[in-house]
C-alpha positions in Angstrom: 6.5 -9.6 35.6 6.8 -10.2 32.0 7.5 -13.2 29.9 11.2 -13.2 29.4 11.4 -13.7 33.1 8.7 -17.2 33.1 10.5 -18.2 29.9 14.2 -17.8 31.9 12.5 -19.9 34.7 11.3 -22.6 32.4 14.9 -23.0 30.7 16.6 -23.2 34.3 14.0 -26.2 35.2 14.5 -27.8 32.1 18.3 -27.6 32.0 18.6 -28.0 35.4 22.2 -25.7 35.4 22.6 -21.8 35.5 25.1 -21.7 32.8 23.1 -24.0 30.6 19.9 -22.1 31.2 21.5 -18.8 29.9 22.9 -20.2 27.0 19.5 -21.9 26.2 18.0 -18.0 26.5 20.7 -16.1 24.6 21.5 -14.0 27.8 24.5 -14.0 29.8 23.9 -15.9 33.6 24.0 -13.0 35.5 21.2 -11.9 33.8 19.3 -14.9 33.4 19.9 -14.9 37.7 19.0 -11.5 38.2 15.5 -11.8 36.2 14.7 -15.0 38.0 15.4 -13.2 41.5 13.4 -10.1 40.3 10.6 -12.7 39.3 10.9 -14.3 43.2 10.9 -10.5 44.6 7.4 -10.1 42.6 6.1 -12.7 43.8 7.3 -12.8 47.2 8.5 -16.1 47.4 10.9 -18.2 46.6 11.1 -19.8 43.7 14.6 -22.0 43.4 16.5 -23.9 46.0 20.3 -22.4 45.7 23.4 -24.0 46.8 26.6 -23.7 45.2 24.7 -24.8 42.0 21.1 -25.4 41.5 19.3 -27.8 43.3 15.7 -27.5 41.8 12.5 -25.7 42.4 10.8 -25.0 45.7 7.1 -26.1 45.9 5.8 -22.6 45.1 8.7 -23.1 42.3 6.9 -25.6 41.1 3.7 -24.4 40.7 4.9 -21.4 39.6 6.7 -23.3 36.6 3.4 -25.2 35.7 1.4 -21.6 35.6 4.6 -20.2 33.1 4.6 -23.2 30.5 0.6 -22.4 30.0 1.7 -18.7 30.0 4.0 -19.2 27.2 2.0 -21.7 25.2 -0.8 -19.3 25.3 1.7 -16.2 24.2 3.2 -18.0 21.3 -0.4 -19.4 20.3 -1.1 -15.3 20.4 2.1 -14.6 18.1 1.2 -17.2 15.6 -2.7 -15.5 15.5 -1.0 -12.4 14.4 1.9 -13.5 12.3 1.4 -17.0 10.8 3.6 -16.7 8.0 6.4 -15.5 10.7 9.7 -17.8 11.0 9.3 -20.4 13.6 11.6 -19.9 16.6 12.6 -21.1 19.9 12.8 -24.7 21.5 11.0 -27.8 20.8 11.5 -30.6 23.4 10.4 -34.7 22.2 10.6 -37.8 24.2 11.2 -41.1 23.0 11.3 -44.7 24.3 14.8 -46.4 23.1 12.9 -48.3 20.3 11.7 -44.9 18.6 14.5 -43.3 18.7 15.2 -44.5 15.4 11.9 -42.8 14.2 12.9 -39.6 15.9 16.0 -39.1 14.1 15.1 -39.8 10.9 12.7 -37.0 11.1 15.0 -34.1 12.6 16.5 -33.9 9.0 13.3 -32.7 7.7 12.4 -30.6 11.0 15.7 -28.6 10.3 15.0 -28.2 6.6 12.0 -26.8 7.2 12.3 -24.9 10.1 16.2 -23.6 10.4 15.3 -21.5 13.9 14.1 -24.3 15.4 16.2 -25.5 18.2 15.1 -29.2 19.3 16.4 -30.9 22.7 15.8 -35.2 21.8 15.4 -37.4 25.6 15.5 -41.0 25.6 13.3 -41.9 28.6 11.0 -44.8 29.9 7.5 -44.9 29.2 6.8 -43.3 32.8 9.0 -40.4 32.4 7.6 -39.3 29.0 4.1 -39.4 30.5 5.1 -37.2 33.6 7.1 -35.0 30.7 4.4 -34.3 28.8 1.8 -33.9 31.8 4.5 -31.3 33.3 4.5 -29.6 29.9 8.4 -30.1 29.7 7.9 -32.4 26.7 6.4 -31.3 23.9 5.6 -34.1 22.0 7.0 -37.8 22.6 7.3 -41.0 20.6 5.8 -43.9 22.8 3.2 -46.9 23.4 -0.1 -45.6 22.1 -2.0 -48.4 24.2 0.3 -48.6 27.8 -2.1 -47.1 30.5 0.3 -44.4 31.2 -0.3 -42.2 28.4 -3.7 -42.4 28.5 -5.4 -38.9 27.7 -3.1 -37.9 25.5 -3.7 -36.9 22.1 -1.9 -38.9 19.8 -1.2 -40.1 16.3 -0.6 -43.7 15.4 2.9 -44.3 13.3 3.6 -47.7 12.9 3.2 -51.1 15.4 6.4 -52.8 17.0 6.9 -56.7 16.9 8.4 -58.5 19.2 11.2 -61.0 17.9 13.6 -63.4 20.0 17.0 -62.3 19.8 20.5 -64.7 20.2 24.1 -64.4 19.5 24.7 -66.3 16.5 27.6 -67.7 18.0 25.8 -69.0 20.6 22.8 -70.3 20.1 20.5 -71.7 17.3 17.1 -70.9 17.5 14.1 -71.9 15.3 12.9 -71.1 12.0 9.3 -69.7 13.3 9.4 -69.5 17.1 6.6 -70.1 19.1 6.3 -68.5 22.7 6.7 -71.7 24.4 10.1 -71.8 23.2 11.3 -69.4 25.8 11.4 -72.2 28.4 14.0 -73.7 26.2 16.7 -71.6 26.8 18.6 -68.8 30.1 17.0 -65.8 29.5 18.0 -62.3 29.7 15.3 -59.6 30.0 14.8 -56.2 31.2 13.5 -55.2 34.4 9.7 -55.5 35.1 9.4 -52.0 35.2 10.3 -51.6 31.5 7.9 -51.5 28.8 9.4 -53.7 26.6 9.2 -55.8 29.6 5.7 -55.2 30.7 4.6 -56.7 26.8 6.3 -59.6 27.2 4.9 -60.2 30.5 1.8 -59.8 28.8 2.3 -62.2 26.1 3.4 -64.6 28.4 0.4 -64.6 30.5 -1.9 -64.5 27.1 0.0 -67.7 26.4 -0.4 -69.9 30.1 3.8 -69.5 30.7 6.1 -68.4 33.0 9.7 -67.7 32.9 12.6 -67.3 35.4 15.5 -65.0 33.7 19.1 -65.5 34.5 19.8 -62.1 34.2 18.0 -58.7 34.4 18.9 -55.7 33.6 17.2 -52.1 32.8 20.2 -50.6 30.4 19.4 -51.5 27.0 23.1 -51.4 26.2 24.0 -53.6 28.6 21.5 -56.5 27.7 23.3 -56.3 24.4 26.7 -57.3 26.3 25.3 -60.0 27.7 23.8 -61.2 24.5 27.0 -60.4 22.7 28.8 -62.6 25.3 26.1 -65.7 24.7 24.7 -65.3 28.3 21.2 -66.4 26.9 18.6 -65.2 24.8 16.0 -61.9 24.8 12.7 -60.9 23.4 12.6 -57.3 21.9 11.1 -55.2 19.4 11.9 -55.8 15.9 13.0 -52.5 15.9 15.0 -51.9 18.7 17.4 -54.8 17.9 18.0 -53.2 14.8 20.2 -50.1 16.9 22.6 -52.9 17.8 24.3 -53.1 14.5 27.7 -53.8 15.6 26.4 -57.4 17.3 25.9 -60.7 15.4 22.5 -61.6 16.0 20.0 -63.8 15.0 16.5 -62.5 15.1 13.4 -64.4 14.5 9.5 -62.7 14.8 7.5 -64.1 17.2 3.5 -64.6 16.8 1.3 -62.4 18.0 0.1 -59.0 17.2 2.3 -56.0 17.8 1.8 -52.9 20.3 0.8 -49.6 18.5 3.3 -46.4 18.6 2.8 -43.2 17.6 3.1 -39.3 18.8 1.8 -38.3 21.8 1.3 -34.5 23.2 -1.1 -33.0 25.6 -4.8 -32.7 25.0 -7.0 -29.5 25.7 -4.0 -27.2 25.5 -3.3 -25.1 23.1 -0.8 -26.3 20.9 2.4 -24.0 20.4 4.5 -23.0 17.2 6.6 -25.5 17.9 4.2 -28.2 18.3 2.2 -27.3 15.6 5.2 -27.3 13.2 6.7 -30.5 14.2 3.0 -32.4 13.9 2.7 -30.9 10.4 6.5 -31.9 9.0 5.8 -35.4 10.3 2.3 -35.7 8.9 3.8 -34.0 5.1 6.9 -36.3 5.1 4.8 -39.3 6.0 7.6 -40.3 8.7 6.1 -43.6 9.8 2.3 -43.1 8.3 
């Protein structure tokens, strides 16, 4: 066993596809197959449920994949001991929640200037899937809610806070100067889907405040609650920030009162950090992206 082979199993789980695996590794697929079945012989069991194309990890696949991602944390932590002034190389994997994402790619631009070899793989996921990401080690940092009970544990690093505003088609509806949470009940709503986090806050501030709402419409596709604000359906609360990604739409956006909900980075504590990590964490803290 060596660590080409847990690396080549860590690419497959993550890119879920042979083809895409290999080109991740620099190796042609027959090669990236062959070390992964050597790897199974090794160990003797398997490690990957074939088909005619991959259908994920066994169970012992699965543990085996958690052991490998500590392997090769620890081996690059070992590299950068030796050679700190070394090139930084390889693949660095961030999360984000769809109101970050704006945050996230202002800061590639830097990440690339500074690190040319760095190869970086951006996910828009829910609040829940960046936690399970980062707990799996197949994140390697994230962009999220600081304060939602899923990510606590982490270690993290405040950025900014996210306010929530109402949001309405111009064309459509008026609404007031300085809105007041109560004026919810005043028009259809269209929200996400409970299980959102944008959601869960408003659901939070509506409780704070003694009211309860019934929405028209629900949906959990950001892009699509933009449609049906677009085509005057009702009326949303978002983030600030997050209404600002639909550029194309004429909306009207007013702050609502209220403190805002804390985001910032998020990795894993009491493991080593990697090259990669470690880079990223330091172009973000010298640019002052968000700080």
């Amino acid at each position: 066993m060596d660590h080409r082979q847990l690396a080549f199993l860590c690419a497959l789980a993550r890119e879920r596809h042979f083809g895409r695996a290999a080109a991740a590794c620099h190796v042609t697929q027959p090669t990236l197959s062959a070390r992964i079945k050597q790897l199974e012989e090794e160990l003797g069991t398997p490690l990957i449920r074939r088909g005619r194309r991959f259908e994920g990890l066994t169970a012992e696949g699965e543990r085996v994949l958690k052991h490998a991602r500590l392997i090769l944390d620890e081996f690059d932590a070992l590299r950068s001991e030796l050679d700190a002034d070394a090139p930084v190389f390889g693949r660095l994997s961030i999360g984000s929640v769809p109101s970050a994402l704006d945050e996230a790619t202002a800061f590639l631009p830097r990440l690339r200037q500074a690190h040319p070899g760095l190869a970086v793989t951006l996910r828009e996921l829910a609040t829940g899937a960046l936690a399970q990401g980062l707990e799996t080690g197949e994140l390697d940092l994230a962009l999220g809610y600081l304060d939602s009970p899923a990510m606590a544990g982490f270690a993290h690093r405040p950025l900014y806070q996210e306010y929530p505003a109402l949001v309405a088609s111009r064309e459509h509806f008026e609404l007031p100067e300085r809105p007041e949470w109560r004026d919810l009940t005043r028009f259809p709503l269209c929200l996400l889907t409970p299980e959102m986090q944008q959601r869960r806050l408003l659901d939070t501030h509506l409780l704070d405040s003694g009211l309860a709402v019934a929405p028209l419409f629900q949906t959990d596709s950001i892009a699509a609650l933009g449609e049906f604000l677009h085509a005057g359906l009702g009326v949303t609360v978002l983030s600030e920030r997050l209404v600002s990604q639909w550029a194309g739409l004429d909306l009207e956006v007013r702050r609502l009162p209220g403190g805002g909900a804390r985001m910032g980075l998020l990795w894993r504590a009491g493991h080593p950090r990697n090259r990669h990590l470690e880079a990223a964490l330091d172009v973000w803290r010298t640019a002052g992206a968000g700080l």
